[in-house]
Structure formats: structure tokens, C-alpha cells
C-alpha positions as CSV (number, residue, x, y, z in Angstrom):
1,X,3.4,67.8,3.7
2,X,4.0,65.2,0.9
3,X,4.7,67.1,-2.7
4,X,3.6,65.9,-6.0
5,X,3.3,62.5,-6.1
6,X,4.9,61.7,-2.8
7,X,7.8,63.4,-3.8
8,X,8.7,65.9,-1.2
9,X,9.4,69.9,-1.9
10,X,8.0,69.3,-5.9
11,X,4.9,71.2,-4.5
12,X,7.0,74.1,-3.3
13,X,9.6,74.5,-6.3
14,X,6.1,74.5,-8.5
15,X,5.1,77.0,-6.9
16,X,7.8,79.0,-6.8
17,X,8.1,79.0,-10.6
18,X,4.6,80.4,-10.9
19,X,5.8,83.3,-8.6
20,X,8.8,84.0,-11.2
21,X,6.1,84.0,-14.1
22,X,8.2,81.7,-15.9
23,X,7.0,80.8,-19.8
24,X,8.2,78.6,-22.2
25,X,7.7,78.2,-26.3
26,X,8.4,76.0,-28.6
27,X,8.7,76.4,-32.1
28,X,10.5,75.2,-35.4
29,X,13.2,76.7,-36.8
30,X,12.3,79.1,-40.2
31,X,9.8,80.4,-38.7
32,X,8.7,83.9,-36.5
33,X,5.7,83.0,-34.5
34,X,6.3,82.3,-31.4
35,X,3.5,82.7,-29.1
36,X,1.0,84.6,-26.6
37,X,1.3,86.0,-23.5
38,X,-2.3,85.8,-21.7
39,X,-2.8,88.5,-19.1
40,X,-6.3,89.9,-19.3
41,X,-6.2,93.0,-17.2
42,X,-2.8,94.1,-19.9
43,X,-3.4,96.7,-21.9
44,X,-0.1,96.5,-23.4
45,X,3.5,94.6,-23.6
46,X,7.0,95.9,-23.9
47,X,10.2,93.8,-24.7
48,X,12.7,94.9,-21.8
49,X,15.3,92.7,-22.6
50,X,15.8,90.9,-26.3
51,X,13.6,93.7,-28.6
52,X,16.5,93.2,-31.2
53,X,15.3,89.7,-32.5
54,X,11.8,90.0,-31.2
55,X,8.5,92.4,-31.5
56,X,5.5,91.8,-29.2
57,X,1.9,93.0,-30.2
58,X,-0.2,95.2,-27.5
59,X,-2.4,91.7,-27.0
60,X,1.1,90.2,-25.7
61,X,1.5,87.7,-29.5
62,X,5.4,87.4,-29.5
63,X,7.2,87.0,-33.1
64,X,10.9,86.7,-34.0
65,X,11.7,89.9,-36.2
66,X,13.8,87.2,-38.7
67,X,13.4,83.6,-38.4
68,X,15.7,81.4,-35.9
69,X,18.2,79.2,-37.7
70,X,18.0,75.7,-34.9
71,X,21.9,75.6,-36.5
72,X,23.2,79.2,-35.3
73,X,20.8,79.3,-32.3
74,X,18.7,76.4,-30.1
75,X,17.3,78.9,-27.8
76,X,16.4,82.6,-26.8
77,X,15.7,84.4,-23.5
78,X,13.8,88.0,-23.2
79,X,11.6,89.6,-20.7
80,X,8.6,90.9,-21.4
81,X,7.1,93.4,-18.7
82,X,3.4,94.0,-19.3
83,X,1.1,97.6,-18.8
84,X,0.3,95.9,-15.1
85,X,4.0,95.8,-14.1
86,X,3.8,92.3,-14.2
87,X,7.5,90.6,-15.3
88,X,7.7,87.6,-17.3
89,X,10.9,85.6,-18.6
90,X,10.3,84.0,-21.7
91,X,12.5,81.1,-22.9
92,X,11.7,80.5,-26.7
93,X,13.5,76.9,-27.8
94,X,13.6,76.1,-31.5
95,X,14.0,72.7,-33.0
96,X,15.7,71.6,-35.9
97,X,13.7,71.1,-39.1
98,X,15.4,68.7,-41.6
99,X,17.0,70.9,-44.4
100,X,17.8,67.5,-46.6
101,X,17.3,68.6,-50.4
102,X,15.6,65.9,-51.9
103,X,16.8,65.0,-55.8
104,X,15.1,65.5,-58.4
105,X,16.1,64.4,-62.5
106,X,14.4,65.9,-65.2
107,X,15.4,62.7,-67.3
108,X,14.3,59.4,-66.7
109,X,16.4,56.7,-65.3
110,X,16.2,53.1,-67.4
111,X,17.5,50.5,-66.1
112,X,19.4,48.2,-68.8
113,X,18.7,44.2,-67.6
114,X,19.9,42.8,-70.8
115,X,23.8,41.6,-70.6
């Protein structure tokens, strides 16, 4: 059976991921949202693994507690396990934001083009 785009066994490693319930966000450093965790027949989440830099809401919206710093961290792992039993590992990566202070004079500059 030919895989994704006649690459064979792409098919069955996708769908093996799905069985893991793999997730992934994204976000920029300085920040603490993170994102949401979509499983409708949940009636709650709970952080099994990494509650001491995140919190999750009972509609699964995920949150660092403090803001990632891209320059102490790039990434975090936690598991969330929702009411249903269902497991998830969530892989949160955070990007650098450019921290360049720009300058700024209160005084004018003049230029002096006589000589």
C-alpha cells in the first residue's frame, strides 16, 4: 500500500502519532498563552507531568504560570490527562523575540557641514 505521496510507511507512522495523541504549540517567548486542548466529551483537564510552569483551565486552555524566556528555555514537555482518561503529550516550543533596545536622544543631533 503506497503511503503519502508514494512514500511508503508515511501513512502508518501518521497514524501512529494520532494513536499517541501527540500536540504541538507554538508560541513567542514573554508570553503565557499557550493553547487549547479540544476534546468535547472532557469535562475537565489535569497536568500529570509539568504543573510547576503550567496551569490548564477545565475547557483544556493551557498557560505558562510565568512567561518562557526563548534564552533559558526553547521548549517544554507536559502531559495532560483529560476527565475521559484520555492522555496527551504536549510539546510547547517558544521562539525567540528580538530583545534589541532601540536608542532613543532626548537632544537633537545637528550635523555641522561647514569646515
Amino acid at each position: 500500500m503506497p503511503g503519502i505521496n508514494g512514500l511508503p510507511g508515511v501513512r502508518t507512522m501518521v497514524r501512529s502519532l494520532s494513536l499517541l495523541n501527540l500536540l504541538q504549540f507554538t508560541v513567542a517567548e514573554n508570553q503565557t498563552a499557550v493553547g487549547t486542548i479540544n476534546e468535547p466529551a472532557a469535562t475537565g483537564f489535569t497536568i500529570t507531568a509539568g504543573q510547576t510552569i503550567f496551569n490548564i483551565s477545565a475547557y483544556g486552555v493551557i498557560t505558562f504560570k510565568v512567561a518562557p524566556d526563548y534564552e533559558v528555555q526553547s521548549y517544554y514537555i507536559l502531559t495532560v490527562t483529560s476527565s475521559k482518561g484520555k492522555k496527551y503529550k504536549v510539546t510547547v516550543n517558544v521562539t525567540d523575540v528580538s530583545s534589541s533596545m532601540a536608542y532613543t536622544n532626548s537632544t537633537p543631533y545637528t550635523y555641522n557641514t561647514t569646515y
